[in-house]
NURO-514553 format. One record per atom (N, C-alpha, C, CB): x, y, z; residue in three letters. Coordinates in steps of 0.05 Angstrom, whole numbers, plus 5000, padded with zeros to 4 digits. Each point is the difference from the previous one (the first is absolute). Glycine has a CB too. Layout:
NURO-514553
XYZALA
...
END
This chain:
NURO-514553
650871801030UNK
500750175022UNK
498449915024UNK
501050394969UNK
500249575053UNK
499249995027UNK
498750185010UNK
502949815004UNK
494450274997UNK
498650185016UNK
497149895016UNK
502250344965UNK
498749745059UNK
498949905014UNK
497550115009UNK
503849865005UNK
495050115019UNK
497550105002UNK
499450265014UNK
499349554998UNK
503150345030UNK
500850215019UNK
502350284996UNK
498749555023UNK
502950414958UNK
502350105002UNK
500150184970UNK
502249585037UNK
498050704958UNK
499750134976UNK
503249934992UNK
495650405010UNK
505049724967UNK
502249984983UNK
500450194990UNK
499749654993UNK
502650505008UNK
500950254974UNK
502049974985UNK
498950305023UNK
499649834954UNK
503049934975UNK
499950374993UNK
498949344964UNK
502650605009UNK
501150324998UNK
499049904968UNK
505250225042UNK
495149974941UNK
498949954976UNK
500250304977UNK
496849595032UNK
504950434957UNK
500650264982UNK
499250295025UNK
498249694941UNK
504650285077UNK
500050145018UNK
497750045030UNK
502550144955UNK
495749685037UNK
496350155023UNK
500349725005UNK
495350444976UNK
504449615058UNK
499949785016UNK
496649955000UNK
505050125030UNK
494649474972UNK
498050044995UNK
498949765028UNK
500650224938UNK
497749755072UNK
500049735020UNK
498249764984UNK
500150315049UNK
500149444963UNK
498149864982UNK
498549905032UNK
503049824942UNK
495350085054UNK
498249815026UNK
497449854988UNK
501250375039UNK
497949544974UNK
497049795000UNK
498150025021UNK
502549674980UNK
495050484998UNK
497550015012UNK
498649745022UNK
499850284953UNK
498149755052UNK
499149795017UNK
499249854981UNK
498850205039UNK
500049784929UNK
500549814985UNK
502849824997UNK
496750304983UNK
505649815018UNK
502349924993UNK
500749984975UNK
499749825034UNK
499550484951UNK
500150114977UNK
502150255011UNK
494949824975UNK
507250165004UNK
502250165000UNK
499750244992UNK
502049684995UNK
499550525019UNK
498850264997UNK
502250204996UNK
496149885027UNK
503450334962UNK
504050165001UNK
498850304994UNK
504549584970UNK
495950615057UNK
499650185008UNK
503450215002UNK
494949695021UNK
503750624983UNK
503550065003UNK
500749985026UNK
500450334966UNK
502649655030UNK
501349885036UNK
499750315008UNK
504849524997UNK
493450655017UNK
499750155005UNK
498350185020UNK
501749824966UNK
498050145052UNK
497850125020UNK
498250274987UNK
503649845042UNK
494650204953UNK
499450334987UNK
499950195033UNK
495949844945UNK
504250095082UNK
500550075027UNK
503050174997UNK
497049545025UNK
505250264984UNK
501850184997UNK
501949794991UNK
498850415033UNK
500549464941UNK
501549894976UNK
502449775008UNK
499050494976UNK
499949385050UNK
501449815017UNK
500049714982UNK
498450265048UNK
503449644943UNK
500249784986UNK
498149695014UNK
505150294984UNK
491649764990UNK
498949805015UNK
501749704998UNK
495450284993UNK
506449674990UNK
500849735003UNK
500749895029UNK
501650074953UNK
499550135064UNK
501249975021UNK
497149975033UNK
505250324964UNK
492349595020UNK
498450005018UNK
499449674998UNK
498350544997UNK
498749405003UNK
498949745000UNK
497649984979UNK
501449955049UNK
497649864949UNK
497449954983UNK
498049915024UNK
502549834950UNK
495350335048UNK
497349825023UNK
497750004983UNK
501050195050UNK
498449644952UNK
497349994992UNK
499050094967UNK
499650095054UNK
503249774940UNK
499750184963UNK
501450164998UNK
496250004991UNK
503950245025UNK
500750295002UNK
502849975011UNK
495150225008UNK
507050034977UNK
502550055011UNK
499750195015UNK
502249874968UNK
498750075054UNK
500150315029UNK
502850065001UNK
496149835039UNK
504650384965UNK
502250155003UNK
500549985015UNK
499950204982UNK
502449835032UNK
501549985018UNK
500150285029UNK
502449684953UNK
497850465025UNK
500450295018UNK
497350085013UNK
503550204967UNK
494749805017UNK
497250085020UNK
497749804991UNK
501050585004UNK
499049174995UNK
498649914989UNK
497949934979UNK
502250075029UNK
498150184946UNK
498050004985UNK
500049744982UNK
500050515004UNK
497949564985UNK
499649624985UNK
498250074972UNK
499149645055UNK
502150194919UNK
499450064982UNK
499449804981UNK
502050345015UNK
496549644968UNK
498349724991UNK
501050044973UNK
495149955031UNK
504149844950UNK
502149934982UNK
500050344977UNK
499049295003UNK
499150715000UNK
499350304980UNK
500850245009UNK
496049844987UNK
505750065029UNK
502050245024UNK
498650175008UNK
503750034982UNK
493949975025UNK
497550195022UNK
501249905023UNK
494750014975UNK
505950265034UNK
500149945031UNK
497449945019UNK
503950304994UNK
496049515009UNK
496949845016UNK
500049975034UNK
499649644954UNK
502450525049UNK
500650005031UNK
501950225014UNK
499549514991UNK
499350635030UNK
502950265006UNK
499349985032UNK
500350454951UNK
500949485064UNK
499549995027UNK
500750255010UNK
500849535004UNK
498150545016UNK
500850275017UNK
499350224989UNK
503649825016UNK
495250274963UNK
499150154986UNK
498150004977UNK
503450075019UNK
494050134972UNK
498750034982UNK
500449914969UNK
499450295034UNK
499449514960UNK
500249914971UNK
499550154981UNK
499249655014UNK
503550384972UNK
499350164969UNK
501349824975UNK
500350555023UNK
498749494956UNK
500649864975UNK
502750104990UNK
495149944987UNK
506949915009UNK
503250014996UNK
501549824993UNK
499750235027UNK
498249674939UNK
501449634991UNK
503050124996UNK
495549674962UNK
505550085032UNK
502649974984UNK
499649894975UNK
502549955038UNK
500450074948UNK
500349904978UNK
500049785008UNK
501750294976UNK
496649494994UNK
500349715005UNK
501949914966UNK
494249915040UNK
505649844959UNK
501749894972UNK
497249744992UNK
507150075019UNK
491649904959UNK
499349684989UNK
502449895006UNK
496850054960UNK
501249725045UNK
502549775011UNK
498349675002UNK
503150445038UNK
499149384954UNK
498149754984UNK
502449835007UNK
496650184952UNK
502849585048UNK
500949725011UNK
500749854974UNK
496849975045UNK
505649924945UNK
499849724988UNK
503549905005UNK
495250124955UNK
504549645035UNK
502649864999UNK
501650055021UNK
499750014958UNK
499249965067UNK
501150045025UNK
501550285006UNK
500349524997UNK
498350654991UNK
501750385003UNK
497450134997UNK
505450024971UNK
495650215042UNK
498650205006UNK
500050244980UNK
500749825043UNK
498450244933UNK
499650254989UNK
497950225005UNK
502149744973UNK
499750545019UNK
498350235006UNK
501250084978UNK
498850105047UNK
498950134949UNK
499750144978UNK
501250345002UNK
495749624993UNK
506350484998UNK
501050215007UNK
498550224976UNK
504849745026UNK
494650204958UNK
498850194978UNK
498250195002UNK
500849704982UNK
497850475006UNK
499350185009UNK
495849974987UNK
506650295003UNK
495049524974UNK
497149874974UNK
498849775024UNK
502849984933UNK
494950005064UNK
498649705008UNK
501449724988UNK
495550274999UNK
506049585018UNK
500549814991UNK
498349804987UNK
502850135028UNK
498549784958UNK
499149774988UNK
499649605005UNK
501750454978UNK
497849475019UNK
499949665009UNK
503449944994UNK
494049824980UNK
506650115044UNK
503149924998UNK
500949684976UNK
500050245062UNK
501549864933UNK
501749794984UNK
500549755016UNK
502450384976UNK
497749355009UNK
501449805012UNK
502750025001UNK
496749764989UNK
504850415028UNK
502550095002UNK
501449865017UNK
498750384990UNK
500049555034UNK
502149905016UNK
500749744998UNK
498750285026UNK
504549664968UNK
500549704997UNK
499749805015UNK
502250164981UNK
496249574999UNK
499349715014UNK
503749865008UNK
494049884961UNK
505049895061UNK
502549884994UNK
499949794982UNK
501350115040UNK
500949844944UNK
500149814981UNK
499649735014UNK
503050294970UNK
496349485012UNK
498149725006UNK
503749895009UNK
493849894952UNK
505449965076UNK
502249895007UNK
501450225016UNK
500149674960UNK
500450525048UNK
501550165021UNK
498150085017UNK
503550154973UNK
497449765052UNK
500150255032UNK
501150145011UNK
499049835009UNK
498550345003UNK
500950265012UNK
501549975020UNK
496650194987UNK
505549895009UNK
503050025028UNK
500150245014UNK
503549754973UNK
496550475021UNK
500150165004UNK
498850394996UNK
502649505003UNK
495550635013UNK
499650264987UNK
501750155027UNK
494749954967UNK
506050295013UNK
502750225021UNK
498550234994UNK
505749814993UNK
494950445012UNK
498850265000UNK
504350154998UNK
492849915041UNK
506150204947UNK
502950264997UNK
499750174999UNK
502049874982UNK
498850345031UNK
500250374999UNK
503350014991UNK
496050195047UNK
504049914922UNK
502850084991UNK
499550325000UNK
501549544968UNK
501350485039UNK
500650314997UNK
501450024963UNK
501450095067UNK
496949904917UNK
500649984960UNK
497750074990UNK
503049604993UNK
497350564978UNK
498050074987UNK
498949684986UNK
502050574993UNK
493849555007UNK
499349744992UNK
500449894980UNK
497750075022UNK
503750214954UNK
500149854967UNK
502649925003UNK
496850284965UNK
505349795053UNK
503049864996UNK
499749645022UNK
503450654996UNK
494249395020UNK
500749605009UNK
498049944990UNK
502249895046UNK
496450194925UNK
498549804994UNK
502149904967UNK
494250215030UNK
506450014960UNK
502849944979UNK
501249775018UNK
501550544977UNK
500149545047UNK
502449895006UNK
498349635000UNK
503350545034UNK
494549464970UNK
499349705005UNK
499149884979UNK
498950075040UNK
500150114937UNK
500649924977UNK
502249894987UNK
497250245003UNK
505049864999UNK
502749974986UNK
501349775009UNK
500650464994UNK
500249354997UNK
501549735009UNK
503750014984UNK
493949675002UNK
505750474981UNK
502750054992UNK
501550075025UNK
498750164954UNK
501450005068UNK
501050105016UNK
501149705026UNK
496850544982UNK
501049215019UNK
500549875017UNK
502849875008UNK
495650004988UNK
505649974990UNK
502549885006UNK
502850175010UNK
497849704967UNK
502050595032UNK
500950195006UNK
499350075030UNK
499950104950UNK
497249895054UNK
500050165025UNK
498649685026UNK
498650684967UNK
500849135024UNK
498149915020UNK
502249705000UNK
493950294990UNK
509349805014UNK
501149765003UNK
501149895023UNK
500450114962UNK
497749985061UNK
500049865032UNK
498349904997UNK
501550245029UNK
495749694953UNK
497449945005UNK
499749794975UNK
498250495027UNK
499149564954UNK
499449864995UNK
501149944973UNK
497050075032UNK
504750094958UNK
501549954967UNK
503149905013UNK
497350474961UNK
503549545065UNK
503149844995UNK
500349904992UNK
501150015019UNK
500950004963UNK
501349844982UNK
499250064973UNK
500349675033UNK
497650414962UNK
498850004970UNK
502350134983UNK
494750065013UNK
505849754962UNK
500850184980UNK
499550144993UNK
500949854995UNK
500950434992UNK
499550234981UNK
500449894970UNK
501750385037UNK
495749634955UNK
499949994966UNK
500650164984UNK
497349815007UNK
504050174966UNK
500650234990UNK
498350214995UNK
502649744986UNK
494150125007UNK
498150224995UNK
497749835019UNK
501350254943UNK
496749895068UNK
497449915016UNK
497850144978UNK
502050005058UNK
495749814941UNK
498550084982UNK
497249945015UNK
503549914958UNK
493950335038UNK
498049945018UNK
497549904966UNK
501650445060UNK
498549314943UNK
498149854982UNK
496950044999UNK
503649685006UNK
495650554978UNK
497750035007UNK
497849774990UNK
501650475001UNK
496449495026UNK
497649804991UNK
498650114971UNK
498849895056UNK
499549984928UNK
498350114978UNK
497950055017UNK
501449764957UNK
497750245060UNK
497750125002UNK
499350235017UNK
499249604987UNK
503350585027UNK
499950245015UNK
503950034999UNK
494049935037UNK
505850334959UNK
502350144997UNK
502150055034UNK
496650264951UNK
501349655071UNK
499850075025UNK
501249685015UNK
495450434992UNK
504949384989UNK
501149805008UNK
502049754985UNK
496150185023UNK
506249754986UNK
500549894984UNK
503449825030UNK
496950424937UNK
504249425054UNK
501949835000UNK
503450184999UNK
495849644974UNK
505850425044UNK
503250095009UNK
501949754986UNK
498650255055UNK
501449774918UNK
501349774994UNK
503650155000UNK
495049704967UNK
507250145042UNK
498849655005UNK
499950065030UNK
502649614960UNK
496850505059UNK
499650025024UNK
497449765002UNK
502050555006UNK
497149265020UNK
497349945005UNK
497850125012UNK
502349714997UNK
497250484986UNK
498550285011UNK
497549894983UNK
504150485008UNK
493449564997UNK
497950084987UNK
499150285015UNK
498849484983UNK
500450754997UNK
498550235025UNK
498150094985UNK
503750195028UNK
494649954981UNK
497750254992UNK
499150235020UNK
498249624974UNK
501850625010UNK
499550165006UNK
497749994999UNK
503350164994UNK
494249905027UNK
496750144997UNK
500250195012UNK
497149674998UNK
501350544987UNK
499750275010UNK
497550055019UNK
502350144956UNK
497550035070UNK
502750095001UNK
501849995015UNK
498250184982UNK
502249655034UNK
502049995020UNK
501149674999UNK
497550435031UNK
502449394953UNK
500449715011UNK
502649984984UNK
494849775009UNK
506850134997UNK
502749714986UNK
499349805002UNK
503650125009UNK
496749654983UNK
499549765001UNK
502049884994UNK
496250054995UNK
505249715018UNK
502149904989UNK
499849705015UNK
502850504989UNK
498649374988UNK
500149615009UNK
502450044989UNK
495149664994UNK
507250165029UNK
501649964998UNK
500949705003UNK
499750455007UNK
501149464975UNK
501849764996UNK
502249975023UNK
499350054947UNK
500249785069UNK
502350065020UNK
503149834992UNK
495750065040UNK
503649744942UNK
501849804986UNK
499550054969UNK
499949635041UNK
500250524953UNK
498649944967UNK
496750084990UNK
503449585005UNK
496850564982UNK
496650014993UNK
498049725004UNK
501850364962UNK
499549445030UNK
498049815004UNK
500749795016UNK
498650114961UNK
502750125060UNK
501149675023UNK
499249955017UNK
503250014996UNK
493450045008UNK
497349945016UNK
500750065026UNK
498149654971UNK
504150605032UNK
499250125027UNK
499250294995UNK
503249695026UNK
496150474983UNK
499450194986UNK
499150255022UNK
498949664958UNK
501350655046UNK
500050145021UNK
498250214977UNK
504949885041UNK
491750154976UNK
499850204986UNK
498150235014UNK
501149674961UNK
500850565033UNK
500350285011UNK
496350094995UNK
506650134983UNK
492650095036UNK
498550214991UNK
500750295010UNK
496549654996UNK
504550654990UNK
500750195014UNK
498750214982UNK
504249795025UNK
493950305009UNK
497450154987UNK
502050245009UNK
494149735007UNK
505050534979UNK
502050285012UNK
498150205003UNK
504449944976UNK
495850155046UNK
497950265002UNK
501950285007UNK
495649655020UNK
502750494961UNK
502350245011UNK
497950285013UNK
504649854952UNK
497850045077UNK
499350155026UNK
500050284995UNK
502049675028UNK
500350414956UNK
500950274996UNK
501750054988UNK
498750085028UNK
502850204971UNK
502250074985UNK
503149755019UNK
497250674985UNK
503749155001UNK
502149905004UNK
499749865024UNK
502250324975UNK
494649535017UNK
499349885027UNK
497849694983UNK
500050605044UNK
500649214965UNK
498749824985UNK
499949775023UNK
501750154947UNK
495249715057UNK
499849795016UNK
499649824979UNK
498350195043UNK
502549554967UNK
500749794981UNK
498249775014UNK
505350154983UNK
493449745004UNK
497549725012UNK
502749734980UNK
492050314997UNK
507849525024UNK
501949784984UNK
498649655012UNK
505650425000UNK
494749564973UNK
498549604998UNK
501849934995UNK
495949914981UNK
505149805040UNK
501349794984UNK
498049744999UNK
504950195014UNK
495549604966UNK
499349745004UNK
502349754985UNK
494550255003UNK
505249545002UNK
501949874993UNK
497749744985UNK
504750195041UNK
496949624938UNK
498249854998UNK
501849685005UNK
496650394968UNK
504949695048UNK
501149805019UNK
500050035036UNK
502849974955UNK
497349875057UNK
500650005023UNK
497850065022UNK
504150084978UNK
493549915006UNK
497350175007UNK
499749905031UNK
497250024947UNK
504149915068UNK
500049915028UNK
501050225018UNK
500749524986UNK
501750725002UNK
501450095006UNK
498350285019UNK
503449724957UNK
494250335028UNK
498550175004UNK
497950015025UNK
501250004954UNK
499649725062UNK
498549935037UNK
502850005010UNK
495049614999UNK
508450354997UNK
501950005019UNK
500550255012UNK
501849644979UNK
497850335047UNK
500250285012UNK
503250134988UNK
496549855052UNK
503050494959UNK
501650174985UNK
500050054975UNK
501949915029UNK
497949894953UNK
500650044971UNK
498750274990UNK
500249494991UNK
497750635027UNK
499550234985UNK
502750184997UNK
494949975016UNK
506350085013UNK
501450195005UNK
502749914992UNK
496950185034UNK
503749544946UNK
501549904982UNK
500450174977UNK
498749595016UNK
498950404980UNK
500250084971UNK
499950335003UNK
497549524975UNK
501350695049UNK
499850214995UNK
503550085000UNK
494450035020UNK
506849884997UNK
502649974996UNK
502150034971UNK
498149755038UNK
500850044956UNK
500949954970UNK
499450244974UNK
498949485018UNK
498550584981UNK
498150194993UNK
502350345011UNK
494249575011UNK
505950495006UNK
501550175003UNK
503150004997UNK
496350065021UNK
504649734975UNK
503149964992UNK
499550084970UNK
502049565035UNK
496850404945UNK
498850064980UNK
499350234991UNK
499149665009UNK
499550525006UNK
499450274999UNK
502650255001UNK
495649775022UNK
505050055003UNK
502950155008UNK
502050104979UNK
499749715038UNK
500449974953UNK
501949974969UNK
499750254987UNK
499249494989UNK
498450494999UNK
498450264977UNK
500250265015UNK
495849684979UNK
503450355047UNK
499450375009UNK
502550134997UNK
496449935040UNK
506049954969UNK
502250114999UNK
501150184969UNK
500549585038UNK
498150264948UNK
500150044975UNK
498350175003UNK
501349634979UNK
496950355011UNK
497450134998UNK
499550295014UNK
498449524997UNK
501550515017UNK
500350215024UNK
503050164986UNK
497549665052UNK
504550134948UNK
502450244978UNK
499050194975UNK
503549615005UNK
495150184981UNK
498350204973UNK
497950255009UNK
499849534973UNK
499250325046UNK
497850265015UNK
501250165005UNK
497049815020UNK
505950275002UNK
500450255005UNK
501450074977UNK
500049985048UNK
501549954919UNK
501350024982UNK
497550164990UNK
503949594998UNK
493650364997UNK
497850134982UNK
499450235009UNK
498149644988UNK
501550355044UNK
500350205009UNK
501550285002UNK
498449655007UNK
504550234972UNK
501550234995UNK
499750124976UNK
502949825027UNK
496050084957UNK
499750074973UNK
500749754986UNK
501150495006UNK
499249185000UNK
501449884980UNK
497749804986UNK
504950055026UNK
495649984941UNK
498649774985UNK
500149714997UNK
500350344984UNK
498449575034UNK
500049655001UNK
499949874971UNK
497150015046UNK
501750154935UNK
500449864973UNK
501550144993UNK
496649824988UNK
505250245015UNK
501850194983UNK
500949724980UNK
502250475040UNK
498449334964UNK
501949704986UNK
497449894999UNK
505349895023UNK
492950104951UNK
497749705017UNK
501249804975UNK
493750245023UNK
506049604990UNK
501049674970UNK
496949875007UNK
507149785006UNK
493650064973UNK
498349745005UNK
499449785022UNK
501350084962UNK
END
């Protein structure tokens, strides 16, 4: 994640808006997006000197959300809520729990030996987070729904079978699709795609982290890398190539997706039929 020195950031996160910024160390910090003054959304201010200042009357608040500054008036003690919050694998985690966290997991995915990074996108879907993290799980569906994009043409097999690896239940091979994927909990997919064939040494491979913003609200963090063409990633535009592409893709799925959401919403059972 891109965070800078000057400029705070807000995300949303099981409904409670939260801001992130960087101290004068340039240690990441995630406070609530919240003024405790009159509850003016600090994202929408600046970072100085470490400290986020608000916008509306300038108060300023240090990573432990003490307000350390109130212009125009008598200083009184009025922290905010803050979140733990820790750095690895190029993302930003916080800790929403209520227990003392613990030493984070090697969770966030490396890129595999031989592929570059082409592309990271940011997404705000209007979908629940356990129906687009299913829906990106499931590859049975690709030839059905994603046939402007990247399955045209693919045949429908009589049966699709997801080949589990022996050594985690969370990963395994879309045979005969050229899918390899894995699920890590709790928010990642992972997927390498065969763009000619599983082993036809071009290869596109996905990362889609899911965070869920709220009720029927999910921001989506998205990696691509390729382990061809690794030049592709200095020609200007190609970012906004592929964000392109990336949303022709999404599009495919929400239509869908977003149909089941307001369907659940009526009372209806998504497993009512589950197969294999």
């Amino acid at each position: 994640l891109d965070l800078g020195m000057a400029d705070p950031l807000g995300f949303e996160l099981f409904d409670q808006c939260w801001v992130l910024f960087r101290d004068d160390q340039g240690t990441a910090a995630c406070i609530l997006d919240e003024c405790a003054h009159r509850a003016c959304p600090l994202s929408l201010g600046k970072v100085i000197q470490g400290r986020i200042q608000c916008p509306y009357h300038g108060w300023e608040y240090d990573r432990q959300g003490e307000c350390v500054h109130m212009p125009s008036c008598q200083a009184i003690s009025n922290p905010i809520l803050t979140l733990p919050v820790m750095e690895q694998g190029g993302m930003i985690w916080v800790w929403p729990g209520t227990d003392e966290p613990g030493a984070l997991p090697s969770l966030a995915p490396t890129l595999p030996d031989n592929f570059t990074l082409q592309a990271e996108l940011v997404m705000d879907l209007e979908v629940e987070h356990g129906l687009m993290l299913e829906n990106l799980l499931d590859l049975a569906h690709a030839p059905f729904t994603h046939t402007g994009t990247f399955a045209k043409g693919w045949p429908v097999p009589p049966f699709v079978r997801f080949a589990n690896a022996a050594t985690t239940p969370w990963t395994g091979h879309w045979d005969p699709y050229p899918i390899h994927m894995t699920f890590e909990p709790p928010c990642f997919v992972i997927s390498t795609i065969g763009l000619r064939g599983k082993d036809c040494g071009r290869h596109l491979h996905q990362v889609h982290a899911c965070l869920p913003r709220g009720q029927g609200r999910t921001r989506l963090l998205y990696r691509l890398a390729l382990d061809f063409g690794h030049w592709l990633r200095w020609v200007p535009g190609t970012h906004c190539l592929w964000q392109h592409l990336a949303n022709r893709v999404i599009q495919e799925d929400l239509r869908l997706v977003q149909g089941q959401q307001e369907r659940l919403k009526g009372g209806a059972n998504v497993w009512n039929q589950p197969v294999g």
